[in-house]
N, C-alpha and C positions, 0 to 999 in steps of 0.2 A: 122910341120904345122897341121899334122891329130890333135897331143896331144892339141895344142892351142885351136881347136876346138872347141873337145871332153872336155874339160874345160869348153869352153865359154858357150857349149851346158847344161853342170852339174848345171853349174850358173844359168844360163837362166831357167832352172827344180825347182832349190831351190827357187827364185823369185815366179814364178807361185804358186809352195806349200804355200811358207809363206804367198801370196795374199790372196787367197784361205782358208787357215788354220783360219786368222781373219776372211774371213766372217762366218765360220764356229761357231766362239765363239762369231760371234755375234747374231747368230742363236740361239745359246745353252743359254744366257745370257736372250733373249726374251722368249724361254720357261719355262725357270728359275722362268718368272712372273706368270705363272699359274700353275709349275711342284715345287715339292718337290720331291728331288733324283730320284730312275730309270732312272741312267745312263745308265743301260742296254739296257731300251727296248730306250732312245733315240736314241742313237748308231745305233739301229738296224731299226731303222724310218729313219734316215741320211741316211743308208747304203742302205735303197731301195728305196728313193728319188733321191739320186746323181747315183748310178744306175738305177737306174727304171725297179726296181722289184718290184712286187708284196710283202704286207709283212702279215704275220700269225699273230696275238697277242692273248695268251692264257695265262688266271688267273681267280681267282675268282673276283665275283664281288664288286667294290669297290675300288679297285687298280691306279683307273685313266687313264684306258686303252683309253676311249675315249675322255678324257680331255686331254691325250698325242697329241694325232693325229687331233684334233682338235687347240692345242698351233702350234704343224709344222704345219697344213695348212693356221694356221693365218700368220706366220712368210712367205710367198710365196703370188707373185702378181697372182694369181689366181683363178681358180673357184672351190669351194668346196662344197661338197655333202655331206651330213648325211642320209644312209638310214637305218631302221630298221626293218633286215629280219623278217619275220613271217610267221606261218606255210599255211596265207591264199595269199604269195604274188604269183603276179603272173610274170610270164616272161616280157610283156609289161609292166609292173611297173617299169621296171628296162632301157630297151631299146627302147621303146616307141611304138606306134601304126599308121596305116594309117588310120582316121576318115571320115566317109564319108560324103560328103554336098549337102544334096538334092539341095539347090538352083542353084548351078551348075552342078552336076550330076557326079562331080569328087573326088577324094581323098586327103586329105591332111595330111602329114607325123608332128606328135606332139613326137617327142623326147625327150627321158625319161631323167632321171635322170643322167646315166653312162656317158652323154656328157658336163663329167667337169671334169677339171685335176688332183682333187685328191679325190679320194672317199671311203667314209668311210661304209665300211659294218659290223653295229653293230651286232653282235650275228650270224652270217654267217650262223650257221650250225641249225638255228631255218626254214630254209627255203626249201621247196621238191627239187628234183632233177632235174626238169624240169626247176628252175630257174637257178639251179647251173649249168646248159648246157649252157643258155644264157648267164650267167657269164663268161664262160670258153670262149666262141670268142672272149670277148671282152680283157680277161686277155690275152691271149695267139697273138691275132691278130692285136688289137688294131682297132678292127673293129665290129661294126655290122649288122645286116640283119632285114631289117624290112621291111614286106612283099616280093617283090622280089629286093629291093633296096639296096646294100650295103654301107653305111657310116662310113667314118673313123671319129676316135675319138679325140678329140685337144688330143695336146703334149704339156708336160709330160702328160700320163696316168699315175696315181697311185692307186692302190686297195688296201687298209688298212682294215683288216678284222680282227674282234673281236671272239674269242669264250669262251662260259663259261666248264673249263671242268668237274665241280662237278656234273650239274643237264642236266640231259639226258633225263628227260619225256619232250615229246614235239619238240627233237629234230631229226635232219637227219643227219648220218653221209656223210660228206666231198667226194667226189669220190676221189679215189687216181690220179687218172687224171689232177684233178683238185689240187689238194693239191701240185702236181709235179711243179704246174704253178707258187707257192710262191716262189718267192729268197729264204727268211727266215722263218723259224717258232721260235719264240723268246717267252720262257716263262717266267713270272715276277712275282715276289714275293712280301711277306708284307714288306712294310721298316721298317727301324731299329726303336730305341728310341728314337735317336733325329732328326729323319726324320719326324717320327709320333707328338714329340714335338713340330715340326716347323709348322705340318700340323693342328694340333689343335691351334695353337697361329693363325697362317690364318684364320681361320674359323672363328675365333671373330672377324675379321677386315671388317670394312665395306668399306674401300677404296681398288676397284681393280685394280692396272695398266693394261693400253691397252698392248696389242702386235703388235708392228712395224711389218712391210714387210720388210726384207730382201733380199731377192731374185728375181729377176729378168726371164724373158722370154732368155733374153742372159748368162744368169749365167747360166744357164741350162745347157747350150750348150759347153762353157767353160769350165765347170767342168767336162762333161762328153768325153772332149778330152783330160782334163789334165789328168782324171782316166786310158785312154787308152795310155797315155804317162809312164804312175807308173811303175818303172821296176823293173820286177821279174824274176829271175836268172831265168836260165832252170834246177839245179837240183831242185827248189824249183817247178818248175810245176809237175818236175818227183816224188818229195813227195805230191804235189794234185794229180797226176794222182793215186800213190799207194794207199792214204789212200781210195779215190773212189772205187777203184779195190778191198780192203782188205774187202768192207762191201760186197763185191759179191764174193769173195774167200778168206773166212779167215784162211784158212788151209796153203794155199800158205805163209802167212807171219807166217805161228807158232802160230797160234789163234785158239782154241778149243770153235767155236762161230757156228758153220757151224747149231747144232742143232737149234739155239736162231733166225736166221735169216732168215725168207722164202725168201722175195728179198732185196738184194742190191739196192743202189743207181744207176740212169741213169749217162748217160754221159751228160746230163743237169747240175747233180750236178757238175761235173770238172768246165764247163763251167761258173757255179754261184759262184764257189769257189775261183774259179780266182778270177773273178771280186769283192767279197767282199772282198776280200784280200786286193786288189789292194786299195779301198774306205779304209777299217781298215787305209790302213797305210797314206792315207791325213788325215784321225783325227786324226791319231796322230801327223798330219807337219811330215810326214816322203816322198822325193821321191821316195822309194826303199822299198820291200817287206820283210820281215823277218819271220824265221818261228813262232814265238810267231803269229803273224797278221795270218796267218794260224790257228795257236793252237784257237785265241781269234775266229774267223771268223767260221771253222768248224762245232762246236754242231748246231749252229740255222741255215747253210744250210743240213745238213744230217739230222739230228733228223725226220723230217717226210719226208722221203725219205726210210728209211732203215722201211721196213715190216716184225716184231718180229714174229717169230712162237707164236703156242699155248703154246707149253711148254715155253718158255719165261716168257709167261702172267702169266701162271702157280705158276713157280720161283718168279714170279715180279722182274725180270729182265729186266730194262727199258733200251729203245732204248740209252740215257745218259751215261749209263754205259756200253754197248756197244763201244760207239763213245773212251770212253776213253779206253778202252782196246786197242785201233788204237794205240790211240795216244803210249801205253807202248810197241808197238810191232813193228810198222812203223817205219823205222828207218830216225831219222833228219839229211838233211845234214848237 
């Protein structure tokens, strides 16, 4: 009787994925109309929507960093934000203010911008630290304070943040605090020849297709229980837990790393590693985790979690090549 189950339950799991899995492609298909290639950084846009993390996006400019996240928040019944940090913004530009009215002699609360589901903070790190504090409640709490009032923020919160990492005058670096708060940090490159072919045959075209909504206020919610249904072995947690553990002792696994790393990763990152794992393997239609979805999922949550020594920077020995040193020393089950 258990076994019949325990079947009917497996069936019931593959259904859910495979529902799931088309609306997925049909999300990917609607970006498709405004995105040539960067299946990476889509991937990693899916990965902190359907979980709802916070996501990092760093490349030079030009890339379609904000043409990505602008395609997914078309594809979503939602409310989207485009802000553009700058070195004059201020806290209340972001989370709003209480304005005062002589003719009644009272206050009235104008909230900013952060109170919409998916927000895009172009050039993040163009902006002082006093803004990036205000940011940090709202990424972290999903809440904010204005005046002595606390306000919660619609659901999904999403914080889609841009940075350029070639030109540094004018900019502020990232609190690590804050940096901790991203699911991901996902970097993207030039496309290939016939990405860049395709992208220049567009540009002559004067006809654009819309992008359809997709997604729902219930999909949301759906997805995010199917996510927590994704099953993943317990030795596969014990190789997330290890490879976590190896960026904060790498002696322990036989890794001559211990100079290259000042801190390790939190116990945030186990926790975000899971769960992208868990996402990786609904894009691929899969119900069940594997270590590859591990392998694919790892570099863009650890990458800005792991804190390289000087000598590191010294070598140019990039947090990247670190990560895969894990991967050659962590042993898979």
């Amino acid at each position: 009787m258990e076994e019949i189950q325990s079947r009917s339950s497996m069936e019931e799991m593959k259904r859910r994925v495979e529902e799931k899995h088309l609306l997925i492609s049909r999300i990917r298909n609607e970006i498709k109309k405004e995105l040539v290639g960067q299946q990476k950084l889509v991937d990693s846009l899916l990965t902190g929507l359907f979980s709802r993390g916070h996501v990092l996006i760093e490349g030079v400019p030009g890339l379609a960093k904000t043409s990505a996240v602008k395609a997914l928040a078309a594809t979503v019944q939602g409310d989207f934000k485009r802000i553009q940090f700058t070195p004059d913004l201020l806290p209340a530009d972001l989370i709003g203010t209480e304005i005062y009215r002589p003719k009644t002699g009272d206050f009235v609360t104008k909230k900013g911008p952060l109170f919409n589901n998916i927000i895009l903070a172009d050039e993040i790190n163009r902006a002082p630290s006093k803004v990036q504090s205000a940011l940090l409640e709202a990424m972290q709490e999903g809440q904010v304070t204005i005046g002595s009032t606390t306000y919660q923020l619609p659901q999904p919160f999403l914080v889609l943040a841009t940075q350029n990492p070639i030109e540094q005058e004018g900019t502020y670096p990232l609190p690590e605090a804050q940096v901790d708060r991203f699911m991901v940090k996902t970097i993207i490159d030039y496309p290939d020849k016939a990405q860049e072919l395709e992208i220049l045959d567009r540009s002559g075209s004067t006809g654009q297709e819309t992008i359809e909504p997709v997604m729902g206020p219930d999909d949301f919610q759906s997805i995010a229980d199917l996510i927590a249904d994704i099953y993943i072995d317990d030795k596969l947690k014990e190789y997330i837990v290890d490879l976590v553990t190896a960026t904060r002792d790498p002696a322990r696994f036989g890794m001559e790393l211990s100079a290259y790393i000042e801190f390790g990763a939190s116990p945030r990152a186990t926790i975000f590693l899971a769960r992208a794992s868990r996402v990786t393997a609904l894009l691929q239609g899969r119900p069940y985790v594997t270590p590859q979805d591990i392998k694919m999922t790892a570099p863009d949550v650890l990458r800005h979690r792991i804190i390289p020594t000087f000598e590191a920077e010294a070598e140019e020995i990039s947090t990247d090549e670190i990560i895969n040193n894990l991967f050659d020393s962590v042993e898979v089950p």
